[in-house]
C-alpha positions as CSV (number, residue, x, y, z in Angstrom):
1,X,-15.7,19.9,-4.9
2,X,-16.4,17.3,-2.5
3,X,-13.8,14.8,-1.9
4,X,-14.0,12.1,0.7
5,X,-11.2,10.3,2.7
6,X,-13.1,7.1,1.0
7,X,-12.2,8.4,-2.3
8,X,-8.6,9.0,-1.7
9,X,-8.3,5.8,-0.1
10,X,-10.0,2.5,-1.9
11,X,-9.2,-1.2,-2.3
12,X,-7.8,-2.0,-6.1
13,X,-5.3,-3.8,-7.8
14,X,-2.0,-3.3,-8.9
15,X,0.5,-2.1,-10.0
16,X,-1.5,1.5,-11.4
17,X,-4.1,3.1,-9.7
18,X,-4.0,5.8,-13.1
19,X,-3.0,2.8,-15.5
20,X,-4.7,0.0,-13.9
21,X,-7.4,0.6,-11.3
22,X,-8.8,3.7,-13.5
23,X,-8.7,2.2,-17.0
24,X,-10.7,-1.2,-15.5
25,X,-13.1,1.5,-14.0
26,X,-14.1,3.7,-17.4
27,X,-14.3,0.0,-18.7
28,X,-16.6,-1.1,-16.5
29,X,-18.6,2.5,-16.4
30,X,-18.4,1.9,-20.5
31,X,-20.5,-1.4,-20.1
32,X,-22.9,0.3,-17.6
33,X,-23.4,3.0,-20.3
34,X,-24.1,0.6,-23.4
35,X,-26.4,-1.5,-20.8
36,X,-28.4,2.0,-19.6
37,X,-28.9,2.7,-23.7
38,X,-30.3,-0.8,-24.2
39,X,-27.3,-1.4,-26.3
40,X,-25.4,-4.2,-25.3
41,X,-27.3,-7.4,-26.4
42,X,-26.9,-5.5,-30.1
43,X,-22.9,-5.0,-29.3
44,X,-20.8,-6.9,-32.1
45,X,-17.7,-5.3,-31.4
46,X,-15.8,-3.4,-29.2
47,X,-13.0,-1.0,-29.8
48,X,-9.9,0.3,-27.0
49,X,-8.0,2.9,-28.1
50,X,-5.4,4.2,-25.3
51,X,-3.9,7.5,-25.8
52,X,-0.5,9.5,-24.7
53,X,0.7,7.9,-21.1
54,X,-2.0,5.2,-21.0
55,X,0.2,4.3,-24.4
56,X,3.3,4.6,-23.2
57,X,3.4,2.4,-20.3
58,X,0.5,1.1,-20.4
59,X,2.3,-2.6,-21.3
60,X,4.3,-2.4,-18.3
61,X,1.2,-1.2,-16.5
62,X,-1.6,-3.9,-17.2
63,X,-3.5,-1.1,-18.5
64,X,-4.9,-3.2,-21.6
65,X,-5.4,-6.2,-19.5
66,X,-6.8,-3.8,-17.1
67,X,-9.3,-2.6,-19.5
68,X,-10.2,-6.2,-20.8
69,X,-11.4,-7.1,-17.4
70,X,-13.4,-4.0,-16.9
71,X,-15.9,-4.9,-20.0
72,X,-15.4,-7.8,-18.6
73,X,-17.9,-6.9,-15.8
74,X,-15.0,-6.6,-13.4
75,X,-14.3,-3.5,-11.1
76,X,-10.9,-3.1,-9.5
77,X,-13.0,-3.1,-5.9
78,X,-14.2,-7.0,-6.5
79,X,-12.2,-8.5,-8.6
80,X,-9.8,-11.4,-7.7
81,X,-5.9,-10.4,-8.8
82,X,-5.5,-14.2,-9.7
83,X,-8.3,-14.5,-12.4
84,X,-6.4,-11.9,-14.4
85,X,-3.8,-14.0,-16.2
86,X,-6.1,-17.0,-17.1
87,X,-9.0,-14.6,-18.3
88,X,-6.6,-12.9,-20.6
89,X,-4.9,-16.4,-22.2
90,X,-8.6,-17.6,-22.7
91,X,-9.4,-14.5,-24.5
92,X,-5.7,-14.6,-26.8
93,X,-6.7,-18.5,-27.7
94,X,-10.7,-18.2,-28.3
95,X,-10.4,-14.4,-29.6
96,X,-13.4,-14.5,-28.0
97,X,-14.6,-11.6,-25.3
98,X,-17.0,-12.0,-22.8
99,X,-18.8,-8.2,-22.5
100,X,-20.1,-7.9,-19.3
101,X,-19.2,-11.2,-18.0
102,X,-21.7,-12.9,-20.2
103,X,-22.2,-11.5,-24.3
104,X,-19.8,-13.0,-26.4
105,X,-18.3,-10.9,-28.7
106,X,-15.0,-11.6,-31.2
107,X,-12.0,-10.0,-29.8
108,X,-8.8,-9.7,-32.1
109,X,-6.1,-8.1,-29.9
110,X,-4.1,-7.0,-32.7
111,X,-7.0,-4.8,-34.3
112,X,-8.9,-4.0,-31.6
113,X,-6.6,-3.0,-29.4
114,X,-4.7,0.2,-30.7
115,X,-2.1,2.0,-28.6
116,X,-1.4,5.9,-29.8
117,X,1.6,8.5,-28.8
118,X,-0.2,11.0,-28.7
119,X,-2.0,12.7,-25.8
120,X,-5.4,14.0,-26.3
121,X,-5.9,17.8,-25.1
122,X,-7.5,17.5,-21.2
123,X,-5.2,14.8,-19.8
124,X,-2.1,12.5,-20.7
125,X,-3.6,9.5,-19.4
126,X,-6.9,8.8,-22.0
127,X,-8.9,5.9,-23.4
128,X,-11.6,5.5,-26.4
129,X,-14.0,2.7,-26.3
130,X,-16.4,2.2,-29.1
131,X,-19.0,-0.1,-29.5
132,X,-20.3,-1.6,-32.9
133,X,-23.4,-2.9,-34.1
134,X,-23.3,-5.1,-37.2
135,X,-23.9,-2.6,-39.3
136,X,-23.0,1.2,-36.9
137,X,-21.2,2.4,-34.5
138,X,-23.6,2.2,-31.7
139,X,-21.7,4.6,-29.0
140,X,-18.2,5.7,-28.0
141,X,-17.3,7.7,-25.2
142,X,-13.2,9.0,-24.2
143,X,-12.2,8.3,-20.6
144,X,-9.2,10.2,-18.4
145,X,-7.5,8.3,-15.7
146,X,-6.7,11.5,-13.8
147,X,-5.0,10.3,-11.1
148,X,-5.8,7.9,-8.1
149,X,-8.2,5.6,-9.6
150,X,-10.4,8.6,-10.2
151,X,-11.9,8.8,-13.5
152,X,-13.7,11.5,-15.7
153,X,-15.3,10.8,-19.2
154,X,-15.4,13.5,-21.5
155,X,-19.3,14.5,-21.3
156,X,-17.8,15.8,-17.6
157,X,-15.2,17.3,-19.1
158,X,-17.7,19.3,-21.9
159,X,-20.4,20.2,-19.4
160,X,-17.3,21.2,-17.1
161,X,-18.9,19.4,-14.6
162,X,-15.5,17.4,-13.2
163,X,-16.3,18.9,-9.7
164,X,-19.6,16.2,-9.8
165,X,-19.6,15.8,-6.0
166,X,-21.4,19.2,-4.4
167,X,-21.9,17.4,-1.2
168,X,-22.3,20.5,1.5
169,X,-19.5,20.0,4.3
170,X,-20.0,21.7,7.4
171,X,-16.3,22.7,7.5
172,X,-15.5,23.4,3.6
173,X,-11.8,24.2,3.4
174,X,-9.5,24.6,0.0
175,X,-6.3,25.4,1.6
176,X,-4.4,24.5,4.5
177,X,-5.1,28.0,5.7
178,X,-8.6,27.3,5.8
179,X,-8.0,24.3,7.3
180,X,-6.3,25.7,10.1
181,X,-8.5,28.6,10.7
182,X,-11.4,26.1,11.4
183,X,-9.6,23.8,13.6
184,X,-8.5,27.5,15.6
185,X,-12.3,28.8,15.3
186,X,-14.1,25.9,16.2
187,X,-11.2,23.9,19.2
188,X,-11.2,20.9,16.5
189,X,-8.2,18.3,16.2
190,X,-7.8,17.9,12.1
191,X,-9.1,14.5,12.5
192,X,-12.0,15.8,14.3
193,X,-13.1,18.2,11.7
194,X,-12.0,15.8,9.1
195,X,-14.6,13.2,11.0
196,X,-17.4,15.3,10.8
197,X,-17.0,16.2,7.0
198,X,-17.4,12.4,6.9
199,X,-20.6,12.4,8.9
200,X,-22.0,14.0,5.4
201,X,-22.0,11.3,3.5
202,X,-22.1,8.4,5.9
203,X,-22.5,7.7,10.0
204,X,-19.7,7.8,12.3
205,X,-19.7,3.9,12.8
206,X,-20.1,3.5,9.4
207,X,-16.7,5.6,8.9
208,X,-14.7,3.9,11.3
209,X,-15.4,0.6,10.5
210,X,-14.7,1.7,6.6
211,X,-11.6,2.9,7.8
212,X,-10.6,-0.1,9.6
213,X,-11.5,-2.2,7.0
214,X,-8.6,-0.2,4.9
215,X,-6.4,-0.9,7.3
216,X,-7.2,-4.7,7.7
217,X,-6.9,-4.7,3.7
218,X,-3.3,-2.8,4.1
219,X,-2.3,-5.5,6.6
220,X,-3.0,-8.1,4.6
221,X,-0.9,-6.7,1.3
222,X,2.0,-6.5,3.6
223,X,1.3,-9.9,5.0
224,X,1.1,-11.0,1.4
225,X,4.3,-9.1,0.8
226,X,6.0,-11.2,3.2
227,X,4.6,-14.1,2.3
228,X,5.4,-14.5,-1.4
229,X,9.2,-14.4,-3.0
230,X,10.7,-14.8,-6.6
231,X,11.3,-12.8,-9.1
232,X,8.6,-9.9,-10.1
233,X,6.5,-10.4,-13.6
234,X,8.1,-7.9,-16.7
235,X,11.0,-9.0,-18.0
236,X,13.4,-7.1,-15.3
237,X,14.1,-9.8,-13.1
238,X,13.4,-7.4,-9.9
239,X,13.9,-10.1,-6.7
240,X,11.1,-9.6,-3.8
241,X,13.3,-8.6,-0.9
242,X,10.4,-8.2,1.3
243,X,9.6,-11.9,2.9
244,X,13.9,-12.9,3.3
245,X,14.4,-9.2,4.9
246,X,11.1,-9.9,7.1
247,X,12.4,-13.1,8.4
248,X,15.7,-11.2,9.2
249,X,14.2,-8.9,11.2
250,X,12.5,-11.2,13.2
251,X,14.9,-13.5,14.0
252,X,17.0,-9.5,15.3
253,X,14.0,-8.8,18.2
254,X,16.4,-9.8,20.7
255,X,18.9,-7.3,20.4
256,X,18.3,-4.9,22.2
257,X,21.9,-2.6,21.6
258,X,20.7,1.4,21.1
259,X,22.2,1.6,16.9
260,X,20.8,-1.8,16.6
261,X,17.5,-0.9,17.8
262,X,16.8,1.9,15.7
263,X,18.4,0.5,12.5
264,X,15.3,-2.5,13.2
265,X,12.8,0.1,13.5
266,X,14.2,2.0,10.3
267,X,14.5,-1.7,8.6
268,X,10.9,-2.3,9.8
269,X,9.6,0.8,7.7
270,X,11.5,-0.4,5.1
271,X,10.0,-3.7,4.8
272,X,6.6,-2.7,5.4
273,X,6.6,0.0,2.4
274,X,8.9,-3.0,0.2
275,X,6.0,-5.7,0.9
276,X,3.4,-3.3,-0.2
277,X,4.9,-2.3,-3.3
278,X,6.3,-5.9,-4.7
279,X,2.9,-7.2,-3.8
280,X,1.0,-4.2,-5.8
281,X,4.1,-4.7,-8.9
282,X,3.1,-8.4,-8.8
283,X,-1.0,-7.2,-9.7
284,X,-2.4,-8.0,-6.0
285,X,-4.2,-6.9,-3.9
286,X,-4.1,-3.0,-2.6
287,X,-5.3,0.4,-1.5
288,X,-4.7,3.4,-3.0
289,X,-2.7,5.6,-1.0
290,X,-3.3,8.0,-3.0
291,X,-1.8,5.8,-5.6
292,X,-0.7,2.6,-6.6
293,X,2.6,3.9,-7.0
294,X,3.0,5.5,-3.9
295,X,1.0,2.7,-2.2
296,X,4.0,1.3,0.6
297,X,4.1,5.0,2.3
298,X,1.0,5.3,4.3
299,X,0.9,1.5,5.4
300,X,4.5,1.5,6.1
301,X,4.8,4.9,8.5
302,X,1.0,3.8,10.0
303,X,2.4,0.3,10.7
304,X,5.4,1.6,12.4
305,X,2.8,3.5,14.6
306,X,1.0,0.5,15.7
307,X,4.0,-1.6,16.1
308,X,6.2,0.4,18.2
309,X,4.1,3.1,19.9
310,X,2.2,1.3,23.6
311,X,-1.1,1.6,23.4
312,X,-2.0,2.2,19.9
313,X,-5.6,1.1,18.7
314,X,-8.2,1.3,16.4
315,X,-8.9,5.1,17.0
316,X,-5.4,5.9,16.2
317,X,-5.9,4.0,13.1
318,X,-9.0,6.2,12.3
319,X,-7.2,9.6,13.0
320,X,-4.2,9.0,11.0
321,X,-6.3,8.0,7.8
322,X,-8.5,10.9,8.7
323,X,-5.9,13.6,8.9
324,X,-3.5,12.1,6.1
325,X,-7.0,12.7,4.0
326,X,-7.0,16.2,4.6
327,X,-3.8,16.6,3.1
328,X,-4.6,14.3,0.1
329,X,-7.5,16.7,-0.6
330,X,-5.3,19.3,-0.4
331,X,-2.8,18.1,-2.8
332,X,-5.3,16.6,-5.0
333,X,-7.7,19.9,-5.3
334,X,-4.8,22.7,-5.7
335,X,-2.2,20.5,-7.8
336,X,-2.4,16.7,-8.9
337,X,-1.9,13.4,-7.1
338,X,-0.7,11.6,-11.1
339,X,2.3,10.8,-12.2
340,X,2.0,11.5,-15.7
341,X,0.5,15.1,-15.0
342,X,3.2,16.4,-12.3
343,X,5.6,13.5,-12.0
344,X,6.2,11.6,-9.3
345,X,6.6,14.9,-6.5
346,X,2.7,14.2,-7.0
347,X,2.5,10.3,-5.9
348,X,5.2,9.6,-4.0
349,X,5.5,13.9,-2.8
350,X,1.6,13.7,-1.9
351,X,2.0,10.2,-0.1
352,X,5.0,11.3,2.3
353,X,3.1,14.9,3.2
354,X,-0.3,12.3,4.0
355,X,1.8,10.3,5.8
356,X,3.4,13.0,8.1
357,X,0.6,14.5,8.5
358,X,-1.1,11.1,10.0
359,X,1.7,10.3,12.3
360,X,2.3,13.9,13.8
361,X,-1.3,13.5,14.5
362,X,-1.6,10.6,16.1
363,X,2.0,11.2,17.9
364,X,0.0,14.4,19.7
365,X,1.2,17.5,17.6
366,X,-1.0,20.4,17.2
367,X,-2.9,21.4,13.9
368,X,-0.4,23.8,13.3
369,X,2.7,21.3,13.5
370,X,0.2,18.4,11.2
371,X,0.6,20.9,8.6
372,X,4.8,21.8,9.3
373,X,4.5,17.9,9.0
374,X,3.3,18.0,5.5
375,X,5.0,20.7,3.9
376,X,8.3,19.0,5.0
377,X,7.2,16.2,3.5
378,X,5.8,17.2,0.4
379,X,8.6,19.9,-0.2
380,X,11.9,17.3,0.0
381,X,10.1,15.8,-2.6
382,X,9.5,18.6,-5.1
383,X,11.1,18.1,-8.5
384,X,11.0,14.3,-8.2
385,X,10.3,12.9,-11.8
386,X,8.5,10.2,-12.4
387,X,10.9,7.6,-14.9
388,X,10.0,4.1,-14.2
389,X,12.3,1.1,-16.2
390,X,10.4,-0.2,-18.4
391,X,7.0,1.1,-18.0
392,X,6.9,-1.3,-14.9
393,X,6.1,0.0,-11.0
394,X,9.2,-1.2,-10.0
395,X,12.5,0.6,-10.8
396,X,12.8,2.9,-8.8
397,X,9.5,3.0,-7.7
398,X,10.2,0.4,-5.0
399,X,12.9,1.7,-3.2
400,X,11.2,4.7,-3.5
401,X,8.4,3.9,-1.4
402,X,10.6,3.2,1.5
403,X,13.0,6.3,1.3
404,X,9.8,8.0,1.2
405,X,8.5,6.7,4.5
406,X,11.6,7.1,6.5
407,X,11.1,10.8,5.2
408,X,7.8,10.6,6.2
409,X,8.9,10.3,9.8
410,X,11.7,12.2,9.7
411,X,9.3,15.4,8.9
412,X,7.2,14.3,11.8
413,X,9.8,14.5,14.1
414,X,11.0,17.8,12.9
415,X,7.6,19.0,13.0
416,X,6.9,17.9,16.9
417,X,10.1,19.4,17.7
418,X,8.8,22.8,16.4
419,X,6.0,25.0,17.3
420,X,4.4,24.9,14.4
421,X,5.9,28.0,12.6
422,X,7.8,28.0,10.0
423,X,8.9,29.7,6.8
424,X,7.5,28.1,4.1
425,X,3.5,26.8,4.3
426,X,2.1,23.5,2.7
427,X,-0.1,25.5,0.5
428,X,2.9,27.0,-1.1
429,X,4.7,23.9,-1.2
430,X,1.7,22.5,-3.5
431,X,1.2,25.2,-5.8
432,X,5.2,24.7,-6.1
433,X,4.7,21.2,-7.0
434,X,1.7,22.2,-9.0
435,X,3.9,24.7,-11.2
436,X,6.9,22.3,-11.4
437,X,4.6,19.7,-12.7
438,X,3.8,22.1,-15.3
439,X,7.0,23.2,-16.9
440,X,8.4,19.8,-16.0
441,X,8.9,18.2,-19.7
442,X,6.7,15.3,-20.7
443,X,9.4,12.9,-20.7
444,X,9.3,12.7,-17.5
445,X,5.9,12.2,-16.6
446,X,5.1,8.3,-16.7
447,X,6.6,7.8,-20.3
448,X,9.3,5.9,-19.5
449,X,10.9,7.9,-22.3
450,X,13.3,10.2,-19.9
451,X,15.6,9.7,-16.7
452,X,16.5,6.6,-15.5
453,X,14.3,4.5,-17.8
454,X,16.5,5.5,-20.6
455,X,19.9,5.6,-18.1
456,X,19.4,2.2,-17.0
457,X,19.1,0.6,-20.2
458,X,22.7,-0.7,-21.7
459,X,23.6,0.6,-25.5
């Protein structure tokens, strides 16, 4: 399987990249479908049926207004965050839906919107769409929102053909073993070989201005972030923190006292993950990082880079996203990067091990130590449940963005101040998270049904 930094990383909308981004995507593929068939003008009704996790939190998630906007016409890519909220009141008041942005169809949310516990048997986050004639059922297909904003329909799933990318890489790797073998074989950086596993899909300019243009659109959730303040949508009452701890900051520059100095930086990391991840609970604007949920980590410990190392620049920029992609693939290929199939170890875990891996990079360190980096990372993070209040990305998925960045370059300095060896290696620490995902009970796998969801609310 194939899997390019472009797919790990991609411009969406919040606040799920498995609840939200995916479910909009399968929506819209489901309207590409009926259209490739010659079946939409004769579409009289449409059917969502979301299954086990998509259920669960799927209210808290958008993942029903999520879906809405994808037979809508809309991809999570294009569309604008504020047209959301006034789509979706037209649609409650006219019961009216406009398939495919133009085919108007009645829509009764009540019936033909129907939210079921259980899971179906290949993934916990799954969605049923069904279109009717007048008279027939003209076509239905499932969907699974496997993590990511990747999704999988269950034709792929049938014909076992879920690995649909065979793209041939010159440097192939599965493991981090692999990986480090080529960069020993062939004198190559990990961003270097990760650049020229690029180079098969697309041309070097091509990837770096792709890159940057992630980058410009993490810089401007942040600057979003500290832009906007109030109280986040879902009933919790969670205050932004990000713009009033921003202007804090700022007005702190001139100290220039050693504790006070490196509390700012560690406060700058802080804000930088909070702004991404109020702005992505709010619906805006955002990249996948691998996740939604784990969105803050990579921008945060990236921006740190650019603000307080001299000299960074736009190549930097391109070698940390590179390398923190080869660790992405990693995780995502030999364990999971969703929530509701390992927990949380596999957003938030996968995010901090990228984003080690992108700043030892960057900071110098050796191939070897890039992957000490990771595995510090990712193992500090094993275990970690994913329990959010609510069925909202905010409690304690927030907070938890930030801890994990600090983490993130924690590892990074452990790992430069190393040689590279050391006892346990990052492919063990994913099959570790791989195997704890699997005997780690469903409760507390994007339920909100176990942990603190059901601790924080009062009897």
């Amino acid at each position: 399987m194939a899997i390019s930094v472009f797919d790990l990383f991609k411009i969406g909308i919040g606040p799920s990249s498995s609840h939200t981004v995916g479910p909009m995507r399968a929506a819209h593929d489901f309207v590409q479908a009926l259209r490739a068939r010659d079946l939409l003008e004769r579409v009289a009704r449409i059917e969502i049926h979301l299954h086990g996790s998509l259920s669960s939190t799927g209210k808290g998630h958008g993942t029903d207004r999520a879906t809405i906007m994808g037979l809508m016409g809309e991809s999570p890519e294009s569309i604008d965050p504020a047209i959301v909220s006034p789509c979706i009141e037209e649609l409650l008041e006219s019961q009216t839906l406009l398939l495919d942005g133009h085919l108007a169809i009645p829509f009764v949310w009540a019936r033909d919107l129907q939210w079921h516990d259980e899971s179906l048997p290949y993934h916990p986050n799954a969605m049923t769409l069904v279109a009717h004639g007048h008279a027939d059922e003209l076509y239905r297909n499932v969907f699974y929102s496997v993590g990511g904003g990747f999704v999988v329909d269950q034709g792929q799933v049938d014909r076992d053909e879920l690995d649909s990318d065979t793209t041939a890489l010159p440097y192939e790797f599965n493991s981090a073993a692999e990986l480090l073998a080529l960069c020993r074989l062939h004198d190559l950086r990990i961003s270097e070989l990760m650049m020229e596993n690029e180079k098969a899909w697309r041309d070097e300019s091509e990837i770096r201005a792709g890159l940057w243009r992630i980058w410009e659109a993490m810089q401007d959730c942040v600057n979003q972030g500290f832009a906007n303040e109030g109280i986040l949508p879902g009933g919790l009452e969670v205050k932004r923190r990000a713009a009033s701890l921003h202007r804090r900051l700022e007005a702190m520059e001139d100290d220039t006292s050693l504790i006070t100095s490196t509390f700012s930086a560690m406060d700058w990391v802080n804000v930088f993950a909070l702004a991404v991840n109020e702005e992505n609970a709010a619906g805006g604007r955002m990249v996948t990082a691998p996740t939604n949920g784990a969105a803050g980590i990579i921008p945060a410990v990236l921006h740190y880079y650019m603000k307080f190392q001299q000299g960074a620049c736009e190549r930097n920029v391109v070698d940390f996203l590179l390398t923190a992609g080869a660790v992405g693939i990693l995780c995502k290929k030999n364990a999971s990067i969703s929530g509701a199939e390992v927990g949380c170890q596999g957003e938030v875990g996968s995010a901090c091990a990228m984003a080690a891996a992108g700043l030892t990079e960057v900071m110098g360190g050796s191939a070897a130590q890039v992957e000490n980096a990771a595995e510090i990372g990712l193992e500090h993070n094993l275990g970690l449940t994913c329990d959010p209040v609510g069925g909202l990305v905010q409690v304690p998925c927030i907070e938890r963005n930030a801890i994990a960045s600090v983490k993130a370059i924690n590892a990074t300095q452990m790992a430069l101040r190393g040689d590279g060896e050391h006892f346990i290696s990052l492919d063990k620490a994913i099959r570790t998270m791989r195997d704890t995902g699997a005997d780690m009970q469903e409760k507390y796998k994007e339920t909100s049904k176990g942990g603190l969801a059901v601790n924080a609310i009062e009897c």
